[in-house]
Backbone as a chain_set.jsonl record, in Angstrom:
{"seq": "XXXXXXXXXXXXXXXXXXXXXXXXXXXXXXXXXXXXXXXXXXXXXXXXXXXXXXXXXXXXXXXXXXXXXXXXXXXXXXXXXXXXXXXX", "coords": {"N": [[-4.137, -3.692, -15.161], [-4.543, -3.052, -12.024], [-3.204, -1.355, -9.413], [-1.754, -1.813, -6.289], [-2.951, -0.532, -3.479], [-1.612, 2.195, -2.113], [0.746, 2.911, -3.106], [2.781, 5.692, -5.007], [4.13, 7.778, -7.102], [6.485, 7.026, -7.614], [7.334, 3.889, -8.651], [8.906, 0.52, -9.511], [8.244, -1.935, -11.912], [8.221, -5.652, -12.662], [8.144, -8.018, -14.862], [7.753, -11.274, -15.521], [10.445, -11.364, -13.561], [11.905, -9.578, -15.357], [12.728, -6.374, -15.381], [10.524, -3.326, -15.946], [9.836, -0.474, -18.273], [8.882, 2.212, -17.601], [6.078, 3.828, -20.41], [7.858, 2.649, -22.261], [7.166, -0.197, -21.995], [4.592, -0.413, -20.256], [2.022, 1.665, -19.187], [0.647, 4.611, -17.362], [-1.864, 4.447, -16.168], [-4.063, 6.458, -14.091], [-4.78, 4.98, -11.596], [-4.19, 2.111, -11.998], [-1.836, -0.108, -14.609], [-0.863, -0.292, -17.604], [0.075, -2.65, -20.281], [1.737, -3.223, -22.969], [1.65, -5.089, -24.453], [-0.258, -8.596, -24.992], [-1.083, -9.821, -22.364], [-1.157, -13.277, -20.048], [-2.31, -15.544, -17.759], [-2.011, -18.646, -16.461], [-4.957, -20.959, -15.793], [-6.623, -22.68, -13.773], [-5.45, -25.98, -13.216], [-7.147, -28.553, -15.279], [-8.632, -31.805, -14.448], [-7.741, -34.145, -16.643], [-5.437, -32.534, -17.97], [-3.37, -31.952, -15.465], [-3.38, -34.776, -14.648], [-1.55, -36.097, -16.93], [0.238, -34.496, -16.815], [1.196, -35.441, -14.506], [1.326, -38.349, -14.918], [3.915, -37.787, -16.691], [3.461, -37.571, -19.354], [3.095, -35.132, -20.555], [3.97, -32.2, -21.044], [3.752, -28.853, -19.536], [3.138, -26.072, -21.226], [2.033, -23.055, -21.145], [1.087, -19.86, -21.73], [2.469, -17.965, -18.88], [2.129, -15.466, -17.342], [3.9, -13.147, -14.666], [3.374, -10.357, -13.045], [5.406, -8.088, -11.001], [5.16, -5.407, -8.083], [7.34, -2.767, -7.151], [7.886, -0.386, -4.363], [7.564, 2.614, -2.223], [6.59, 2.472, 0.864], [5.799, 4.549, 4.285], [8.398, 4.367, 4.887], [9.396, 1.826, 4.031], [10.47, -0.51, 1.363], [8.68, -2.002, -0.043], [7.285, -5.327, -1.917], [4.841, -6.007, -4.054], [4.014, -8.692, -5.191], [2.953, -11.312, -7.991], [0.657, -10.324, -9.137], [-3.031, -10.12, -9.572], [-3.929, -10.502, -13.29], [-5.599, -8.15, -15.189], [-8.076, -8.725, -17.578], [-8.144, -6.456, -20.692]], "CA": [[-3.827, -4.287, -13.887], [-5.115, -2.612, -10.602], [-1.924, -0.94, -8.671], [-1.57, -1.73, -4.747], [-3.165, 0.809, -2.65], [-0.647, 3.066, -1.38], [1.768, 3.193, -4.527], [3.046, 6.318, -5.244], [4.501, 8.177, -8.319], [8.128, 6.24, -7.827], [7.732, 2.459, -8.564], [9.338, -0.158, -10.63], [7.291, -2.937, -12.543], [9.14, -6.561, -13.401], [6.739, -9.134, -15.696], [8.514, -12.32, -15.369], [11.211, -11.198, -13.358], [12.335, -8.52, -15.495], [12.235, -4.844, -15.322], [9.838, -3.163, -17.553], [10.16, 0.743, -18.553], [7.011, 3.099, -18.239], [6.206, 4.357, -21.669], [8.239, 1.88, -23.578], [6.277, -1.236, -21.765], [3.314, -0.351, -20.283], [1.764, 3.208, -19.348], [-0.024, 3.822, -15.961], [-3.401, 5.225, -16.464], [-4.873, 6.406, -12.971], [-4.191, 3.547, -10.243], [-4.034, 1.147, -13.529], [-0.945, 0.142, -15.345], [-1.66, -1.342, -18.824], [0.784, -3.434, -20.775], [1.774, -2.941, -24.311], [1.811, -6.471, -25.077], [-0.788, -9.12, -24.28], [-0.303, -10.914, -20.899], [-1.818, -14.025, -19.503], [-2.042, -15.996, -16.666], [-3.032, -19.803, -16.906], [-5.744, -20.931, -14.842], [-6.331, -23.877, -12.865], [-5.489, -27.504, -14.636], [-8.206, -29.647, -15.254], [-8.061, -32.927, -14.528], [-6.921, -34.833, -17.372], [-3.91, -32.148, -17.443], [-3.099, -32.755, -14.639], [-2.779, -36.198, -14.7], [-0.689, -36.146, -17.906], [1.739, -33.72, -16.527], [1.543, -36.465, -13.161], [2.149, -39.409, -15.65], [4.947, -37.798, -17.567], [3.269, -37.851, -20.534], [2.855, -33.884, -21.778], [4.288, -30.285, -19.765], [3.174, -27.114, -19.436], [3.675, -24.926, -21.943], [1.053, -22.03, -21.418], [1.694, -18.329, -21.243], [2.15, -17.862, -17.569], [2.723, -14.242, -16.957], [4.05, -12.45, -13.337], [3.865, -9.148, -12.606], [5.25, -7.56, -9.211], [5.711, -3.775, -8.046], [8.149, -2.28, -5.822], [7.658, 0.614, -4.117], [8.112, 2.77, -1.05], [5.452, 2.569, 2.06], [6.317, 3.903, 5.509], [9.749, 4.036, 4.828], [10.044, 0.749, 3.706], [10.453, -0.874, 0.317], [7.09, -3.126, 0.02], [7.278, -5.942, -2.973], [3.77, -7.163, -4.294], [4.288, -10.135, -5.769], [1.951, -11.931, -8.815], [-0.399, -9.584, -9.353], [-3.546, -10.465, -10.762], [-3.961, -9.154, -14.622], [-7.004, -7.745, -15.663], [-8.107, -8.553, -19.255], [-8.325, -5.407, -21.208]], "C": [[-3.883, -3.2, -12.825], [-3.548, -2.084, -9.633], [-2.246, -1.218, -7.293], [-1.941, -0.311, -4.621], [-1.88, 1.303, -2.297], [1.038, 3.62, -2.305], [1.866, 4.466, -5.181], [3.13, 6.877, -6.984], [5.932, 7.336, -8.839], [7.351, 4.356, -7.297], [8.468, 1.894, -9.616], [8.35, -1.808, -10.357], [8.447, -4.097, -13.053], [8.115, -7.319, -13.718], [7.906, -9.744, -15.799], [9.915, -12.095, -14.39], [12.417, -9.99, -13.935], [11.902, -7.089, -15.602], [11.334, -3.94, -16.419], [10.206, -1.214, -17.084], [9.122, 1.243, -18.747], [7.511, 3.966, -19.497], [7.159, 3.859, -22.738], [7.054, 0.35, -23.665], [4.91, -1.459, -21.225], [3.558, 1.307, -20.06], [0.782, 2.731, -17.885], [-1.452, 5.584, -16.175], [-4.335, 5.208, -15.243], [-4.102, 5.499, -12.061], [-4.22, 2.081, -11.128], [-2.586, 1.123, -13.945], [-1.618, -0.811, -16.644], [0.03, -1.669, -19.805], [0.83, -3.307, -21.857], [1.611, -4.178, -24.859], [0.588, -7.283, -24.592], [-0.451, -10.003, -23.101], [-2.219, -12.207, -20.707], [-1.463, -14.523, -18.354], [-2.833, -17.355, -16.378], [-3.471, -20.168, -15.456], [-5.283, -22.73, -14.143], [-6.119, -25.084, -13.712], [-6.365, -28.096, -14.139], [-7.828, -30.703, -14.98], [-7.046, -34.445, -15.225], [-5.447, -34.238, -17.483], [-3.057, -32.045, -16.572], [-2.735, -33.988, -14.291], [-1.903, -37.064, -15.775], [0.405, -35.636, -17.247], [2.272, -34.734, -15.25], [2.536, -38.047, -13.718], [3.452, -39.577, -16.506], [4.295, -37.431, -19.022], [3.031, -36.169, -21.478], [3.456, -32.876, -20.399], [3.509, -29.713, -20.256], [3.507, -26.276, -19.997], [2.836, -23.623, -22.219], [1.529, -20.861, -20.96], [0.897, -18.132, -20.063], [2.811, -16.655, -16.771], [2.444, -13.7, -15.258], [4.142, -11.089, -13.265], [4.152, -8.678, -11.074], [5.976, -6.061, -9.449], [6.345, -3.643, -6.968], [7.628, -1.302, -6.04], [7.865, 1.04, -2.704], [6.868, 3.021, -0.306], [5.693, 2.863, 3.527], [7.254, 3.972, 5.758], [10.692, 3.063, 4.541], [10.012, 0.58, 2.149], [9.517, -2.395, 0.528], [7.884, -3.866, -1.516], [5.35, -6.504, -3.172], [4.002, -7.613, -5.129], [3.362, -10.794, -6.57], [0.487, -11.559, -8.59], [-1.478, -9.979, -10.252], [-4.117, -9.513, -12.081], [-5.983, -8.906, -14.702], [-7.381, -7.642, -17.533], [-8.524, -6.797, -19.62], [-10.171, -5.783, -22.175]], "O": [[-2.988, -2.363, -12.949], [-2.917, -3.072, -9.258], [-3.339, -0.711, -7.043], [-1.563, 0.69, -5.229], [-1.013, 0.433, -2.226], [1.965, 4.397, -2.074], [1.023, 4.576, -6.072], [2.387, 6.482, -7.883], [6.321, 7.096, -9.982], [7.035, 3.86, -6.215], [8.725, 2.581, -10.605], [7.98, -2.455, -9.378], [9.424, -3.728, -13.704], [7.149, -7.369, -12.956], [8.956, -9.165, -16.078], [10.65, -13.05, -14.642], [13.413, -9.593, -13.33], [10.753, -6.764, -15.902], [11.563, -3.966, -17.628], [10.646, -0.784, -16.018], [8.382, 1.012, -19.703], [8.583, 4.533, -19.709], [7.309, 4.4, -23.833], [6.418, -0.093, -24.622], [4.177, -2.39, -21.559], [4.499, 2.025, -20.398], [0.38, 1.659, -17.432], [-1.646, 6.798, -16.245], [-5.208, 4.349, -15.12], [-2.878, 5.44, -11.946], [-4.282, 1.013, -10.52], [-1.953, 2.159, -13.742], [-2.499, -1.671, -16.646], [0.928, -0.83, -19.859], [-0.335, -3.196, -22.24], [1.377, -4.136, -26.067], [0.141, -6.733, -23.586], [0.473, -10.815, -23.085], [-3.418, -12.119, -20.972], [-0.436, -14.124, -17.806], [-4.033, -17.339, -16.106], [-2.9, -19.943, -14.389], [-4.311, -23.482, -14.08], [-6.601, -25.151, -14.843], [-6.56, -28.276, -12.937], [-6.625, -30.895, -15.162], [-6.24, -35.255, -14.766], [-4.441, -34.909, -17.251], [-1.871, -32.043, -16.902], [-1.73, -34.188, -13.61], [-1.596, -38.251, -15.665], [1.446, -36.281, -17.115], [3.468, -34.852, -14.987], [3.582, -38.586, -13.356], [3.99, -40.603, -16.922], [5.091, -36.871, -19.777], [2.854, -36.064, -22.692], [3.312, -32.959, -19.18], [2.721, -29.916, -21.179], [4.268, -25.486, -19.44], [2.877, -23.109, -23.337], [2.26, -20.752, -19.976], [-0.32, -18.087, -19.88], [3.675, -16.716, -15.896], [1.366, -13.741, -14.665], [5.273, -10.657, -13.487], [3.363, -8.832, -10.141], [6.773, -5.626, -10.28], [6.075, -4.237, -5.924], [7.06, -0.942, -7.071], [8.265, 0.2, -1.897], [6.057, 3.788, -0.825], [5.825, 1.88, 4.255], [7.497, 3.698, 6.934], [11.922, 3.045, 4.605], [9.518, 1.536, 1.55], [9.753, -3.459, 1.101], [8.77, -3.283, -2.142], [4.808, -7.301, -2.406], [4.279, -6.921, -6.109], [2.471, -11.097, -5.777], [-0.467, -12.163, -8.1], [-1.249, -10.196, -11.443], [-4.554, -8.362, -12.059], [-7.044, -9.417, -14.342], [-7.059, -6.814, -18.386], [-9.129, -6.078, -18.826], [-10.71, -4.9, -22.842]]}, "num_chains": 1, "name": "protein.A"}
């Protein structure tokens, strides 16, 4: 996954909302971070799923992974928010 321009040496990484730990959970290789685990991110619903999940008749149960980075820019504390992954 591709790091925000301007991202330093000091950030913190949360996938789903929680905090992850460089070098237990991912590792940051260049302006890259990479993930120890596989991540996804489900795509658009087709129509028929869609219109199941409209009728009631089935949910959503697909691995639907978030990543966002804090960091400092400026003097501020920036958030990017649902980052997109990059298959390995």
């Amino acid at each position: 996954m591709q790091l925000p321009a301007g991202v330093g040496s000091h950030f913190q990484v949360f996938l789903n909302g929680v905090q992850q730990q460089e070098g237990r959970d991912f590792r940051r290789e260049g302006n890259s971070i990479v993930f120890e685990k596989q991540l996804a991110q489900e795509g658009r619903l087709g129509f028929w799923r869609w219109l199941s999940l409209f009728l009631g008749v089935a949910g959503t149960y697909r691995q639907n992974d978030s990543v966002d980075v804090v960091y400092g820019a400026g003097g501020r504390r920036v958030v990017a928010s649902g980052l997109p992954l990059k298959p390995e």
